[in-house]
C-alpha positions in Angstrom: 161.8 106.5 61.2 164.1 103.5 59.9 162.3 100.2 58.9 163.6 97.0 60.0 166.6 98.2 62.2 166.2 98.5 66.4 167.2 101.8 68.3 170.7 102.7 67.9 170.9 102.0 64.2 170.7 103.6 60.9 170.5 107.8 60.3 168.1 108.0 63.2 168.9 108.1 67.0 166.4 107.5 69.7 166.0 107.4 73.5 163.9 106.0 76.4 161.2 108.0 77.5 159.1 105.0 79.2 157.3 102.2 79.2 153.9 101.0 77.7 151.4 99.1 79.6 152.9 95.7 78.4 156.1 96.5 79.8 158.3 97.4 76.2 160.2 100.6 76.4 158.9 103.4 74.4 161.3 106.0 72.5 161.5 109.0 70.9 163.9 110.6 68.2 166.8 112.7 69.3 167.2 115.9 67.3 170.1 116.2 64.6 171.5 119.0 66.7 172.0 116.3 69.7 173.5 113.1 67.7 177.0 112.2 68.0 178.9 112.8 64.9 181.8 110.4 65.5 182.1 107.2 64.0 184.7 104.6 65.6 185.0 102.5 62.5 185.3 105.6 59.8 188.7 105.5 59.7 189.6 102.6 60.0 188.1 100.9 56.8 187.4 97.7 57.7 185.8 96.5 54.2 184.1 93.0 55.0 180.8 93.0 53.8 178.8 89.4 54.7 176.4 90.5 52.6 178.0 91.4 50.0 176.7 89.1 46.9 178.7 90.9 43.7 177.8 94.2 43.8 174.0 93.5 44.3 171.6 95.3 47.3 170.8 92.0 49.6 167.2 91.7 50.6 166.1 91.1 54.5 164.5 88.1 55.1 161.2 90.2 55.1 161.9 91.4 51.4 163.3 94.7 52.3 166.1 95.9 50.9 169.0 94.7 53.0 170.7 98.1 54.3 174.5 98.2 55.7 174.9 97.9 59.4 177.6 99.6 61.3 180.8 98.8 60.1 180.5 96.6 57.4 180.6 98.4 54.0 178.2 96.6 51.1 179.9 98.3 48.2 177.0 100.2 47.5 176.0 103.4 48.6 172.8 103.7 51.2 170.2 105.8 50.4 170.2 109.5 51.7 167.1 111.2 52.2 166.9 114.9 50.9 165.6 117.2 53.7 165.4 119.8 50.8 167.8 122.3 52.3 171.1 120.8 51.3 172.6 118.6 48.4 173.9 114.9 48.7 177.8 115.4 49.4 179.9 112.6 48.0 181.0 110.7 50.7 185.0 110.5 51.2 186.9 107.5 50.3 190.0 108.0 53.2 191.5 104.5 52.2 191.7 105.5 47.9 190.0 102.2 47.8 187.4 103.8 44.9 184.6 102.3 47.5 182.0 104.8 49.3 182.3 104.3 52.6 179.7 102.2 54.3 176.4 103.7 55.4 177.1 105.3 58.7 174.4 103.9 61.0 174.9 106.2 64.1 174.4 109.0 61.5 178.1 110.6 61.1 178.0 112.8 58.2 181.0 112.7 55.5 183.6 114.7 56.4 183.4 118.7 55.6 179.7 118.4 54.6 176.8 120.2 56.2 174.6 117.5 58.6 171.2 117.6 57.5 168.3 118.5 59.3 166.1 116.1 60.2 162.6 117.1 61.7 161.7 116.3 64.9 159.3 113.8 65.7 157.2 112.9 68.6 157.9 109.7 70.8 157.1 106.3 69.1 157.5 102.6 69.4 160.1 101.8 66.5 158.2 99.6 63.7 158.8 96.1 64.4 159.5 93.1 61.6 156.2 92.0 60.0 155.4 88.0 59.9 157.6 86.3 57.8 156.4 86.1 54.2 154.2 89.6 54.7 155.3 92.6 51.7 157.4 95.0 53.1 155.9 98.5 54.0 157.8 101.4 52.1 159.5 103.7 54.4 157.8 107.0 54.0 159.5 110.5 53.9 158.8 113.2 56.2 157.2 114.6 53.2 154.3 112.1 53.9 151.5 112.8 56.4 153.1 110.1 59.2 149.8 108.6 59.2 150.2 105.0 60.0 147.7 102.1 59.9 147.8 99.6 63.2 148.4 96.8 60.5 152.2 98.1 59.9 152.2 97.3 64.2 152.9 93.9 65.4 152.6 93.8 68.8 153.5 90.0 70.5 153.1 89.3 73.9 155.6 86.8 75.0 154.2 84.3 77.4 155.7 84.9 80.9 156.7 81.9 82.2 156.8 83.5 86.0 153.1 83.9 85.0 152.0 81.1 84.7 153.5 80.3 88.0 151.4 82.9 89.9 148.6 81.3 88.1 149.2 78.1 89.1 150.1 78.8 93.0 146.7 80.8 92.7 144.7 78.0 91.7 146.8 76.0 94.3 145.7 78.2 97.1 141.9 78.5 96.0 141.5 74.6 95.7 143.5 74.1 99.3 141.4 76.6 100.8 138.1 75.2 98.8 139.5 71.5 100.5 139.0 73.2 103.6 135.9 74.7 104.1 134.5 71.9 102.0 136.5 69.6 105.1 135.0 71.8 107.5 131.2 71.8 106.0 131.6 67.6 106.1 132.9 67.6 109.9 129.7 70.3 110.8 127.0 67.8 108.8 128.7 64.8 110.5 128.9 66.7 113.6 124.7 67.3 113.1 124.4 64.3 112.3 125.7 62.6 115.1 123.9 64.6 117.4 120.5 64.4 115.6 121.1 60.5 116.2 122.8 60.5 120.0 119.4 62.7 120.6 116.9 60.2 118.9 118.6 57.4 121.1 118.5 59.3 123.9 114.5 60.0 122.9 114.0 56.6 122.3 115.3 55.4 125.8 113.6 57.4 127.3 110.7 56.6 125.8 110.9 52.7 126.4 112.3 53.1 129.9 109.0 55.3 130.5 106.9 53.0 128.7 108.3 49.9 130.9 107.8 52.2 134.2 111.4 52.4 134.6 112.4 55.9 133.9 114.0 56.9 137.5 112.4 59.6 139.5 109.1 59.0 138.1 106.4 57.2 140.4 106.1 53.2 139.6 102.9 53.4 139.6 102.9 55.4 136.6 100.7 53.8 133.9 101.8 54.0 130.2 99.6 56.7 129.0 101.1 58.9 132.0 98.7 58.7 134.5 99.3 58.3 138.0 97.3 54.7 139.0 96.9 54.2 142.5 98.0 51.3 144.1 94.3 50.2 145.1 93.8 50.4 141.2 96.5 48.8 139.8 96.2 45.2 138.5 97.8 42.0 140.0 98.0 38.5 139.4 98.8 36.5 143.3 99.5 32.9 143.7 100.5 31.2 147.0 103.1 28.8 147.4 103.0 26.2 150.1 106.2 24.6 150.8 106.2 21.2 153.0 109.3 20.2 154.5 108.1 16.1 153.6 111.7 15.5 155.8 111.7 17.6 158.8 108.3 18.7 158.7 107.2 22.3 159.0 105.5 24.2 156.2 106.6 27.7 154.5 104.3 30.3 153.1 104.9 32.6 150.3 102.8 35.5 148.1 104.4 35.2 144.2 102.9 39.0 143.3 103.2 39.8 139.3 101.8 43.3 139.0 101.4 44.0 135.5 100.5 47.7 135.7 104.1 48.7 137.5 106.0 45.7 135.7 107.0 44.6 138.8 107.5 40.9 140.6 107.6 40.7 144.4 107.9 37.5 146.7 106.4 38.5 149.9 107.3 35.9 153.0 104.3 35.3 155.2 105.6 34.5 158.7 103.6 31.0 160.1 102.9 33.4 163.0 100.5 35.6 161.1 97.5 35.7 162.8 94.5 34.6 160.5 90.2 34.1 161.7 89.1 30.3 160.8 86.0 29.5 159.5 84.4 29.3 162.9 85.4 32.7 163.7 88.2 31.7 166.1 91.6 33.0 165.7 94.4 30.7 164.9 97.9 30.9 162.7 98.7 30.7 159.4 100.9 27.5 159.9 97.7 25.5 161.8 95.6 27.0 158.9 97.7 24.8 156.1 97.8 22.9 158.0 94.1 22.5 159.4 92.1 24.2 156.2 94.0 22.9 153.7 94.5 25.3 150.7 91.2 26.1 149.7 90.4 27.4 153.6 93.7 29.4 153.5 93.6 31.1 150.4 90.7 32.7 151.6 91.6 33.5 154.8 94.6 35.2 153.5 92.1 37.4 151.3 90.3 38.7 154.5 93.2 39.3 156.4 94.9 41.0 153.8 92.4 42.3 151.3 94.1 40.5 147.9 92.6 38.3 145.9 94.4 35.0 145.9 94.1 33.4 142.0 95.6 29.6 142.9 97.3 27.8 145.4 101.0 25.9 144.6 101.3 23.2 146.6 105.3 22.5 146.7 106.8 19.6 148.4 110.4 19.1 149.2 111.1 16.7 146.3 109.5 18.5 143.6 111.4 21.6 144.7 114.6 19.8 144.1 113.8 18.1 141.1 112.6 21.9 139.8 116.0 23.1 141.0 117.8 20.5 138.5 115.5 20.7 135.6 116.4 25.3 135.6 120.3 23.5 136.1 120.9 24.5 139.5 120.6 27.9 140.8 123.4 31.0 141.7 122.3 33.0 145.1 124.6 34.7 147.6 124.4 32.1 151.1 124.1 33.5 154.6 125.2 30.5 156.6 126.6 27.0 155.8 124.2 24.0 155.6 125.0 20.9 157.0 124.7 17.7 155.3 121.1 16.4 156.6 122.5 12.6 155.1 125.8 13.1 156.9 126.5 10.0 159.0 129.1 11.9 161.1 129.6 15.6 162.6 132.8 17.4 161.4 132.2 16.7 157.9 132.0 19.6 154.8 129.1 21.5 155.0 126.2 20.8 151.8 126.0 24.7 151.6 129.2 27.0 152.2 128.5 30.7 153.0 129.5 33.1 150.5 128.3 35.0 147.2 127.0 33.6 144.1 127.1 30.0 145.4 126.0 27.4 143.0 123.4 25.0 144.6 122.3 21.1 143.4 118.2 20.5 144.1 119.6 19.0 147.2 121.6 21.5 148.6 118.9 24.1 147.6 116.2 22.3 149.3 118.6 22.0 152.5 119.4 25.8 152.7 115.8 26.4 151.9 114.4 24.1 154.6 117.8 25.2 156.9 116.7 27.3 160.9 119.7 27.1 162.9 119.2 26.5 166.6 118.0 29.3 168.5 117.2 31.0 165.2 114.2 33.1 164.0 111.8 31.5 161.9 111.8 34.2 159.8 115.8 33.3 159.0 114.7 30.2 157.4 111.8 32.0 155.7 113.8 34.5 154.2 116.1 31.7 152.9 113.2 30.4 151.0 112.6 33.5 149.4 116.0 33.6 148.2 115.5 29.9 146.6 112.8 31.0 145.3 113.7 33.7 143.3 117.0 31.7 142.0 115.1 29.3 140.3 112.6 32.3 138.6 115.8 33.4 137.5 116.6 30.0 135.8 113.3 29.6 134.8 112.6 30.0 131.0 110.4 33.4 130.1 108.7 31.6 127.7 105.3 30.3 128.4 105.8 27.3 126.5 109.1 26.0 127.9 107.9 26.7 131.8 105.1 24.8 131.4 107.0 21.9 130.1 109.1 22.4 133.0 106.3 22.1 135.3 104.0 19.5 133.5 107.8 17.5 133.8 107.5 17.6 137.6 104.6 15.5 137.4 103.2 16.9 140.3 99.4 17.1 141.4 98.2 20.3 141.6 95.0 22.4 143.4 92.1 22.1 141.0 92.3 26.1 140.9 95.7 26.3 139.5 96.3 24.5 135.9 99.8 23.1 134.9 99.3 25.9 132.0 98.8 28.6 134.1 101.8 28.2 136.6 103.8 27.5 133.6 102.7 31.2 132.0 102.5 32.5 135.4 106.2 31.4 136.2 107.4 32.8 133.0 105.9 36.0 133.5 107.8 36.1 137.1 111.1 34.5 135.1 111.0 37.6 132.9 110.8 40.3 135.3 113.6 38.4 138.1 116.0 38.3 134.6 115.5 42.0 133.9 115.9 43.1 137.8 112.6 43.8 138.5 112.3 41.2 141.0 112.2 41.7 145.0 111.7 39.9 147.7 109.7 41.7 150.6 109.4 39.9 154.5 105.9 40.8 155.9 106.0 42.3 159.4 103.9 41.4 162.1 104.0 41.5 165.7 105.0 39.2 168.6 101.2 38.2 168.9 100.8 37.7 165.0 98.9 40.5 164.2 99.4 43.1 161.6 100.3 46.7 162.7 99.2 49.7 160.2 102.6 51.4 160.9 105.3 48.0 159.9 102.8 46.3 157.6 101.9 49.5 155.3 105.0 49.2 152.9 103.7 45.4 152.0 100.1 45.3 152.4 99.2 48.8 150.2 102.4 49.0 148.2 102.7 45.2 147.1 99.1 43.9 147.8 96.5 46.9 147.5 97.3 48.4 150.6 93.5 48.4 151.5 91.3 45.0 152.7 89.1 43.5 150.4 85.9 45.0 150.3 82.8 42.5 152.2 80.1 41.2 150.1 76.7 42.4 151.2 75.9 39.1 153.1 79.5 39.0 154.6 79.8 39.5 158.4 81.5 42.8 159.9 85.3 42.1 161.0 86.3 43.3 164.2 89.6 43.6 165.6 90.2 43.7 169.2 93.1 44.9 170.8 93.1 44.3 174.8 94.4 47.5 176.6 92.4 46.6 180.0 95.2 44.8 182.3 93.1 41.7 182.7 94.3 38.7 180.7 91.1 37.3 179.1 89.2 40.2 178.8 89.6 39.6 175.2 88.5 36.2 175.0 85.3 37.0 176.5 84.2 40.0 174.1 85.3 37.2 171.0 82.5 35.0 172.4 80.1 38.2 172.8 80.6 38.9 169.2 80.8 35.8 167.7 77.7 35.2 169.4 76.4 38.8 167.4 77.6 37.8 164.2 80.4 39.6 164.0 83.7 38.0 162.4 86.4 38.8 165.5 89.9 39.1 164.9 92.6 39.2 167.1 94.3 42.7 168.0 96.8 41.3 170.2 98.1 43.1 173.4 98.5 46.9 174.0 101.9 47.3 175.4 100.1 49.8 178.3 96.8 50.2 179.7 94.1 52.6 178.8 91.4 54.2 180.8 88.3 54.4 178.1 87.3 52.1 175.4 87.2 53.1 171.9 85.5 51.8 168.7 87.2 53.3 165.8 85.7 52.9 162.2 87.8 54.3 159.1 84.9 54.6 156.6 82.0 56.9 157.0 79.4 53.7 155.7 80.8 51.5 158.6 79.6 54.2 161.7 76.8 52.5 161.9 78.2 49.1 162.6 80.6 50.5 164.9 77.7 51.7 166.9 76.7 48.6 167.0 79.6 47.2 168.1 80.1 49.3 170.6 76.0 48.1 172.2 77.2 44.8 171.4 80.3 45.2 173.9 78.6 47.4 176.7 80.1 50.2 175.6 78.6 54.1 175.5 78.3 55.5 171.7 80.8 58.0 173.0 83.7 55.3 172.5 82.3 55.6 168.8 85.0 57.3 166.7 86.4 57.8 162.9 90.2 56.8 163.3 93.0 54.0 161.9 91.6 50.7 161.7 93.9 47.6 161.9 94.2 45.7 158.2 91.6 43.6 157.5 89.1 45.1 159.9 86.0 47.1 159.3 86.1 48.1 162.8 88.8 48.6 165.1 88.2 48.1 169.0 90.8 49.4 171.9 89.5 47.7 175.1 90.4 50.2 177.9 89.7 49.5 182.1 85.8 50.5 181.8 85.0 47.7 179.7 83.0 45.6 181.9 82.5 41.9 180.8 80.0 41.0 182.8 77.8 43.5 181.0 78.1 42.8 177.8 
């Protein structure tokens, strides 16, 4: 093996038999047999020698001795290694020059002499240059035992700069695809997130519009802790309102219902036709009982006919109305009609009040729409007009307790010793708060042409908004009777009022049937009032068989039909 020279050089000759796992080629000797023998610059004597220094052997950088490469003649003889089987032949001088020819490196032997044998060897890596500044390994003879230590190797491994371009397009694709699913993992926990919040809202509403009995398809007379209250049971506050018309005369009644168990506020219209039992016993109206009775007499009326319980009486005149109207800053409601001027001196001119929605009415406008009946116009029209002032100004009104009793202590007014300037001010803005929020209604009570209330027309009002059931009697109260006159004989039911007025019986008035009926009835409702029905019916003339359980008129413990064999003459 040559030391310091690559394949192709020197004595020796070697080919490719493969590669190594870093890539390098790996060779092995070709036999003596198999190396060319021609040289292409033995004849032709081309004597420059670069390293020629005066007849001295150079040294390789490595501090080797330098030898000859091909073609360039040093003026020395190269070393030839004895095999042992043939002599060192003089080499032949073709050019006379005195010179040896240079060292052939392709391994051309002189001309005429025998080639020498070289022993084959097995497939190797040819020794590469040590470090600079490292001694110089001896070249050994095939005498020696080839037995070669790994420090005569140097193996470098050249960076690759293709290498590190893998290497960084790897890293390139692992932190992009690391950016992703990291992008991907944010967008799923925001996605959670958002969800986990949208549900904790939608939890939340619920939960209040539940709370505030508002939640739609659930009863309103569902109680906070989710009990179903009955509308008997559930609580109330009631004031009456008394509007006098100080200009045209006339009076209008209203019910302002807070019920605090449902959260709900309801106006209900009384018509002046409602027929009400005075304190003589004697049927009479609503309008002659303000009239008549005064508030005190009325407010309890009202609670017998329709089984409430009254807490104060608001006495409102005209003026005060409008002055309330400009202290809330005039109200917003949707007009039915125009309104007239009541001041103006001539016909023809603009109306006070034009028809149309969200109108904006002055005090004096509103009390003229609220006052307004055209002619030939129900008196429930005008009523229901009121109702709508009404509930404008709750909606102006301020929902603090505080700032509507100012407003009401500001109208200066004298009010019914059971109703305090501080509780109509709370009271109001309890009403103010639940008209603002839309919880507010208005609600007409139905009653017949003869003013009394029918169980079928007045059931939505009377047990929905009121209690739906007449107030209970005291022990020393009197049994109410209604009687309804089914006989055909105008007066019959005049005379059994005075038979049981006479028994000590509170009457009240049933009105007309619209047809006759053949036999009497006494109806009673509740199983502790059969025995005052029997009564009844001994008190009218009548045979026990009339007694009966069936549907007794509101405000009545006992109900009684008279049919054509009532006989007035024997009761």
């Amino acid at each position: 093996m040559n030391d310091r020279y690559d394949a192709g050089y020197g004595s020796d000759q070697y080919e490719i038999v493969g590669y190594d796992e870093y890539g390098q080629p790996v060779y092995r000797q070709i036999p003596a047999q198999q190396q060319q023998t021609y040289d292409p610059y033995a004849g032709q004597g081309y004597g420059y020698d670069p390293y020629n220094d005066g007849g001295r052997q150079g040294t390789s950088p490595y501090g080797q001795p330098r030898q000859a490469g091909p073609g360039y003649d040093t003026g020395q003889q190269a070393p030839v290694h004895d095999t042992g089987q043939q002599p060192a032949q003089p080499a032949h001088d073709p050019y006379g020059t005195g010179r040896q020819p240079a060292y052939d490196p392709y391994g051309q032997a002189a001309p005429g002499g025998r080639q020498p044998r070289v022993a084959e060897q097995t497939a190797h890596i040819p020794q590469q240059a040590g470090p600079v500044g490292e001694p110089a390994t001896p070249r050994q003879t095939p005498e020696d035992e080839r037995d070669y230590s790994t420090g005569q190797f140097a193996f470098v491994e050249a960076p690759d700069g293709d290498s590190e371009d893998v290497i960084d397009w790897l890293n390139f694709t692992e932190n992009r695809t690391e950016r992703r699913e990291e992008a991907k993992r944010r967008a799923r926990s925001r996605m959670i997130a958002l969800v986990v919040v949208l549900a904790l809202v939608a939890a939340g509403g619920a939960g209040y519009l539940w709370y505030a009995g508002k939640l739609p398809g659930l009863s309103s007379s569902t109680g906070k802790g989710g009990a179903t209250t009955s509308t008997a049971a559930q609580k109330r506050d009631v004031v009456i309102v008394h509007l006098h018309n100080t200009g045209g005369g006339g009076t209008s009644t209203a019910l302002l219902v807070d019920n605090t168990t449902t959260k709900q506020g309801t106006t209900v219209l009384l018509p002046n036709s409602l027929a009400m039992t005075g304190d003589d016993g004697t049927t009479t109206t609503l309008a002659k009982s303000v009239t008549d009775d005064g508030s005190s007499g009325t407010r309890d009326q009202l609670d017998t006919v329709l089984g409430t319980n009254i807490e104060g009486t608001w006495r409102l005149d005209t003026p005060y109305l409008q002055n309330l109207v400009e202290l809330v800053g005039n109200i917003d409601i949707d007009t039915n009609t125009d309104v007239p001027d009541p001041d103006a001196k001539k016909k023809g001119q603009a109306p006070l009040v034009h028809q149309g929605k969200d109108q904006t009415l002055s005090g004096k406008a509103a009390v003229a729409y609220a006052t307004y009946r055209a002619s030939g116009e129900a008196e429930n029209a005008q009523l229901e007009r009121f109702g709508q002032v009404m509930q404008g100004v709750l909606r102006k009104m301020s929902s603090d307790s505080s700032a509507a009793t100012v407003t009401v202590q500001t109208l200066a007014q004298i009010l019914d010793p059971s109703l305090t300037d501080k509780d109509l001010g709370t009271f109001l803005a309890k009403l103010a708060d639940l008209a603002k929020g839309g919880d507010y209604k208005t609600a007409l009570l139905p009653v017949q042409n003869d003013g009394t209330l029918s169980a079928q027309t007045s059931a939505s009002v009377v047990k929905d908004v009121l209690g739906g059931t007449a107030k209970s009697p005291s022990a020393d109260s009197a049994v109410r009777v209604s009687v309804q006159n089914a006989t055909g004989v105008k007066g019959n039911a005049d005379k059994a009022r005075v038979v049981l007025v006479n028994g000590g019986y509170t009457f009240l008035e049933g009105g007309t049937a619209s047809g006759t009926q053949a036999a009497s009835k006494v109806l009673y409702s509740d199983a502790a009032d059969k025995e005052n029905a029997t009564e009844v019916a001994k008190t009218l003339g009548l045979g026990t068989e009339a007694v009966a359980k069936g549907t007794v008129g509101s405000g009545a413990d006992i109900s009684v039909v008279l049919g054509q064999d009532y006989k007035p003459s024997s009761s």
